[in-house]
C-alpha positions in Angstrom: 18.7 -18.6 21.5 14.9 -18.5 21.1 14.4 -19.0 17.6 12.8 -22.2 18.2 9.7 -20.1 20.0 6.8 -19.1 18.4 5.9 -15.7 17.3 2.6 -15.6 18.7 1.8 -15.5 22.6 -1.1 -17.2 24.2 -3.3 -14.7 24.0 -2.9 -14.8 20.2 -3.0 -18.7 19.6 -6.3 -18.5 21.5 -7.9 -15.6 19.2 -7.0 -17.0 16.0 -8.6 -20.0 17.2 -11.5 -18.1 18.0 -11.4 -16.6 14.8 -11.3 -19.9 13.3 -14.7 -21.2 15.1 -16.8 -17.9 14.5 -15.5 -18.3 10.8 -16.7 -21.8 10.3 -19.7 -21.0 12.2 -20.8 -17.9 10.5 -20.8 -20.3 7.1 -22.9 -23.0 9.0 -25.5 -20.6 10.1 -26.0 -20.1 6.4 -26.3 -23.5 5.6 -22.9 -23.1 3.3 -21.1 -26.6 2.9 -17.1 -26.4 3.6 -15.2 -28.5 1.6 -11.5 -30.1 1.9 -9.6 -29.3 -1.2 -6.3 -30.4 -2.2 -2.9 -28.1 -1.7 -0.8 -30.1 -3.7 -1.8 -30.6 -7.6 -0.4 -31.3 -11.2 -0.8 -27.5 -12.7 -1.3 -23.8 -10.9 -2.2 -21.0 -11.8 -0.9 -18.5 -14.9 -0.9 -15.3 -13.8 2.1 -13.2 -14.2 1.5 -11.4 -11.3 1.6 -15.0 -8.7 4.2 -17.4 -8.7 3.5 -20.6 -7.3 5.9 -23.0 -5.6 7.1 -26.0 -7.4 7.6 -29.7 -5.8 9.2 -32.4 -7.0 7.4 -34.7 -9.2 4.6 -36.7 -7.5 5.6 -40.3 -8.8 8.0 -41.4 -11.7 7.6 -40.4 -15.1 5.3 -37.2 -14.2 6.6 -33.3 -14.1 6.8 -31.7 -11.5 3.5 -30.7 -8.7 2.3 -27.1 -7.4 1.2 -25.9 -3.9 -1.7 -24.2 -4.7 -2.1 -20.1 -4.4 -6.0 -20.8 -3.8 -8.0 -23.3 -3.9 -10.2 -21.4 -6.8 -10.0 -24.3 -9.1 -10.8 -27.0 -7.0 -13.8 -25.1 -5.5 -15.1 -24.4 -9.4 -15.1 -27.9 -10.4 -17.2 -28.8 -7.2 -19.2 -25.7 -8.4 -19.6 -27.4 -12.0 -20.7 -30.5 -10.2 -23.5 -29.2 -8.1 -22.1 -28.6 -4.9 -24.4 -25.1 -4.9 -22.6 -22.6 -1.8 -19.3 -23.3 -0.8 -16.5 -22.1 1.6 -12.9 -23.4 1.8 -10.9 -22.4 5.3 -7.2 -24.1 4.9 -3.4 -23.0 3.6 -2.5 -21.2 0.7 1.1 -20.8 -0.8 2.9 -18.8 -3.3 6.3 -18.3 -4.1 8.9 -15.3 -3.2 5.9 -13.8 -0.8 7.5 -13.3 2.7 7.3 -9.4 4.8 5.4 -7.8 7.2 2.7 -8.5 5.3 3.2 -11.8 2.9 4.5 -15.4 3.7 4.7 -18.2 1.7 2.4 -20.2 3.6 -1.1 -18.5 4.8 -4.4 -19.2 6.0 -7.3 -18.5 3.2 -11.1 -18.6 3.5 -12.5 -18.7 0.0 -16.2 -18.8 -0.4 -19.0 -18.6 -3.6 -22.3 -18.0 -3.3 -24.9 -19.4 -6.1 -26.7 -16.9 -8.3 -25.2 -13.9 -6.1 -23.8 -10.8 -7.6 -20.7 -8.5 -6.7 -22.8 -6.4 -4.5 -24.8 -8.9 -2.8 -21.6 -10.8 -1.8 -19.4 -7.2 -0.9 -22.5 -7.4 1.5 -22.2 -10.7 3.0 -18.5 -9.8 3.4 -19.5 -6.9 5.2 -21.8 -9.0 7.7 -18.4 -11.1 8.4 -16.5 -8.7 9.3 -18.8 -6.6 11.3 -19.2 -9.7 13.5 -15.5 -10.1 14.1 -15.1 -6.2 14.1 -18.1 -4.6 16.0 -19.3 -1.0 14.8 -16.6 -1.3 12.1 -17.0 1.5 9.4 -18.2 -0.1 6.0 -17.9 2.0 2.7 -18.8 1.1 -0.9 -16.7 2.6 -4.0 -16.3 2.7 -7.3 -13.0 2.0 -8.7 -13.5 4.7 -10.9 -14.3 7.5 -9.1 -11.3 6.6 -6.5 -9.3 7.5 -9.4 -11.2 10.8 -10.3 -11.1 11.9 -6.8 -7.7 11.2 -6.1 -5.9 11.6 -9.7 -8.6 13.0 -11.7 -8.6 11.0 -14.4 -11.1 8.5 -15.9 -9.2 4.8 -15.2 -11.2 3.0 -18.0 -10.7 5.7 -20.7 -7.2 7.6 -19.9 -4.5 7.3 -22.8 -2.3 4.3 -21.8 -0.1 7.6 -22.5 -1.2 9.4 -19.4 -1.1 6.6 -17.2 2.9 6.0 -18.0 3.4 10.1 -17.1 1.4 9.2 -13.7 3.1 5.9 -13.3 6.6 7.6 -13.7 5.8 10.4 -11.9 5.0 8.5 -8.8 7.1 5.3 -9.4 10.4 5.4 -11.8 11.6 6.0 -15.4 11.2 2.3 -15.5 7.4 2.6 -15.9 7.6 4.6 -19.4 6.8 1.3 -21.1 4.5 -0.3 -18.5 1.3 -2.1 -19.5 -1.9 -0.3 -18.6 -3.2 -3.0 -15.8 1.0 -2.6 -14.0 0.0 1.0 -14.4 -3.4 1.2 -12.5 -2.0 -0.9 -9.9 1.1 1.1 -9.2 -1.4 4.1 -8.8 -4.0 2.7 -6.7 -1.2 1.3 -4.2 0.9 4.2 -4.4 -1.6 6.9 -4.0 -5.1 5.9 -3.7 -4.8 3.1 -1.1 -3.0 5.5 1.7 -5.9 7.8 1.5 -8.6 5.4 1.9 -10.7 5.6 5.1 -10.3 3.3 8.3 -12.6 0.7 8.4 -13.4 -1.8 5.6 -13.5 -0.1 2.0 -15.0 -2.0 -0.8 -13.6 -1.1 -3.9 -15.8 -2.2 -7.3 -16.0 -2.4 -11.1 -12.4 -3.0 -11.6 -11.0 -2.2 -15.2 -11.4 -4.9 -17.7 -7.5 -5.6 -18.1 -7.5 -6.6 -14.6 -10.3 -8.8 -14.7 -8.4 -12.1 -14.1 -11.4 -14.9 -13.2 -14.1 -12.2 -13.6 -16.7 -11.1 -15.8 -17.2 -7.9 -17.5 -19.8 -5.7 -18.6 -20.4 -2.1 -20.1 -21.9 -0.1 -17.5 -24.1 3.2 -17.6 -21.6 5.2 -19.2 -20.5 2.8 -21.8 -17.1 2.1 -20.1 -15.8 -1.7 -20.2 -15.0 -2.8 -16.6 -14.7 -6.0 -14.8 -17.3 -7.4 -12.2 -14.6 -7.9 -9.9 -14.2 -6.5 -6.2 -11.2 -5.9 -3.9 -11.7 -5.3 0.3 -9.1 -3.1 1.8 -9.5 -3.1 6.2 -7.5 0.0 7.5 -5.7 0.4 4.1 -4.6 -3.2 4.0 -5.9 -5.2 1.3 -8.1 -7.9 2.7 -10.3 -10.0 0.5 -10.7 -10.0 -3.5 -13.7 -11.2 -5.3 -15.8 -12.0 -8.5 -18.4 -12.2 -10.5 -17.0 -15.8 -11.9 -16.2 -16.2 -15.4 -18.5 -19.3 -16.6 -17.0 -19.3 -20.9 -14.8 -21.8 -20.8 -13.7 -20.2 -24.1 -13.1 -17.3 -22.8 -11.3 -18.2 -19.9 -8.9 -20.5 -22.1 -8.1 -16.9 -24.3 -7.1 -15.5 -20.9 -5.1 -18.2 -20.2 -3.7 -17.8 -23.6 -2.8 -13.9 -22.5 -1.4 -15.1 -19.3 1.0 -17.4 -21.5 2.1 -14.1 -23.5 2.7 -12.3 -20.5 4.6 -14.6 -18.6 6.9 -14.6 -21.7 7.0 -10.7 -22.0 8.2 -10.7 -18.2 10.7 -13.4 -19.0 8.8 -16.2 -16.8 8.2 -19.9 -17.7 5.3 -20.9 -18.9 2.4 -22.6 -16.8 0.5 -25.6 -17.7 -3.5 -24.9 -18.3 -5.7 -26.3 -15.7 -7.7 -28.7 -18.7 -9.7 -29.8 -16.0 -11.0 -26.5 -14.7 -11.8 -25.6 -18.9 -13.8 -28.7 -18.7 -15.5 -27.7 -16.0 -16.7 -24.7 -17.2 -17.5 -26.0 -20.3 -19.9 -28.7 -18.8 -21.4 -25.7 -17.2 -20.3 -23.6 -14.4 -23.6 -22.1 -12.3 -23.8 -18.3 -12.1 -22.1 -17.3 -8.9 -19.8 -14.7 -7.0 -16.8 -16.1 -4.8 -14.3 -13.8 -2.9 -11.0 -14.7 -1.3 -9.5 -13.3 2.2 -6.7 -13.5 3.7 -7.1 -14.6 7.3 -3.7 -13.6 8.9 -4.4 -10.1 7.2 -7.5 -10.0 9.1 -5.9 -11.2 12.8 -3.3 -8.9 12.3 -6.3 -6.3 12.4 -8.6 -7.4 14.9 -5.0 -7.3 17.2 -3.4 -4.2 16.2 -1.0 -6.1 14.8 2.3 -4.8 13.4 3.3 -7.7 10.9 2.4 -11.2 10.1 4.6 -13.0 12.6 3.0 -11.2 16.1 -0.3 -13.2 14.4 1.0 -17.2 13.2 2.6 -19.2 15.4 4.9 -19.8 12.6 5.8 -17.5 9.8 8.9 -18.1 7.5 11.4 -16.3 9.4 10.9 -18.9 12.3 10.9 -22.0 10.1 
């Protein structure tokens, strides 16, 4: 019996702590401060997409507390209180996430960048990898015309109608009645993301309904879309960033649709972050921030078949 071994040789302890280093260095070289946030807090996130996992209570008297999925919140109310550029490098969790790809524990460098937009950071994260990844392939693309090149249809103004046909015809019977943002995701994963080139792919102007923490705009063609990017490395999905939401009243009506669809999907509730509202309402700078996962990225730079050649420890090993 060797299940008490790691999954990881030598060789591979030794790159991801290299990895590690040129990381944190990388920030330092641009003067961005890295900050020690808390895994372990009173509320998570809503979204109806992540499920967090749920400790027991803290102290007496208090519900129960959350491993956090990122540490977003924590890093916006530093934001809020003048901290200017930030990165985080530490643990991220979320609940029922274990494969090849997932586990419920991971490594996550998230970073914003004051007065930055989408494009300006897509390039920054472009600069990372190429330093990790020399000569590596960089393309830039709408989310939109992936769509019209692959499935020829307009993602921001098809029928919801349409996108059920496409959903079902590539999916199941069971997407007849899917929402529009389950819709566009089953397609992009499905049959966009297999086709995108090798080398880092930067995917922007996301539609609206998935616009989670981002802003949105009307771009040239009048079309409602969301400044939010995604970062796909070899048709993996690597890294997803924003434009950040700064309304604090807009961001509670968000919250409010995260409650509805939580419901709709038969999932309990999730407390509001009150302190991240009143963060944003005491004034939130303009800035861009972008998540990535770092096992993702070892199990690139290796060649990497699955999660546990790359951690010393994934789930099926503790």
């Amino acid at each position: 019996m060797n299940d008490w071994q790691p999954g990881t040789g030598l060789d591979s302890l030794r790159q991801r702590g290299r990895v590690l280093c040129e990381l944190r260095s990388f920030f330092q070289q641009r003067n961005v401060l890295e900050v020690d946030v808390p895994v372990l807090a009173t509320t998570s996130v809503t979204d109806c997409n992540i499920d967090s996992i749920a400790t027991l209570p803290v102290t007496s008297g208090e519900s129960a507390g959350y491993l956090q999925t990122s540490p977003e919140y924590f890093m916006k109310r530093l934001l809020a209180a003048g901290s200017g550029d930030i990165y985080c490098l530490g643990k991220a969790f979320r609940h029922g996430e274990a494969g090849s790809r997932h586990n419920p524990e991971f490594t996550l460098l998230e970073w914003y960048r004051c007065g930055w937009d989408e494009h300006q950071l897509m390039a920054e994260l472009g600069e990372l990898i190429s330093g990790l990844i020399p000569r590596v392939r960089i393309e830039k693309h709408s989310y939109a015309n992936l769509f019209i090149e692959h499935l020829e249809l307009d993602p921001h103004q098809a029928e919801l109608s349409s996108l059920q046909q496409l959903a079902v015809k590539y999916g199941s019977d069971a997407w007849s009645n899917e929402n529009r943002a389950n819709c566009l995701d089953l397609l992009f994963s499905l049959v966009i993301e297999p086709q995108l080139a090798d080398g880092l792919v930067l995917v922007y102007d996301y539609p609206a309904c998935q616009a989670a923490l981002a802003k949105c705009y009307s771009d040239p063609r009048d079309r409602r879309v969301s400044r939010r990017f995604e970062a796909f490395l070899n048709r993996v999905e690597l890294a997803n960033g924003y434009v950040e939401l700064t309304d604090g009243q807009e961001q509670a009506s968000r919250f409010n649709a995260d409650q509805q669809a939580r419901k709709v999907a038969g999932k309990p509730p999730m407390d509001v972050d009150q302190n991240l509202l009143a963060a944003l309402n005491s004034g939130l700078p303009e800035c861009s921030g972008v998540a990535l996962g770092v096992d993702r990225l070892l199990m690139q730079i290796e060649g990497a078949a699955s999660l546990d050649q790359v951690m010393p420890f994934s789930w099926s090993r503790c």
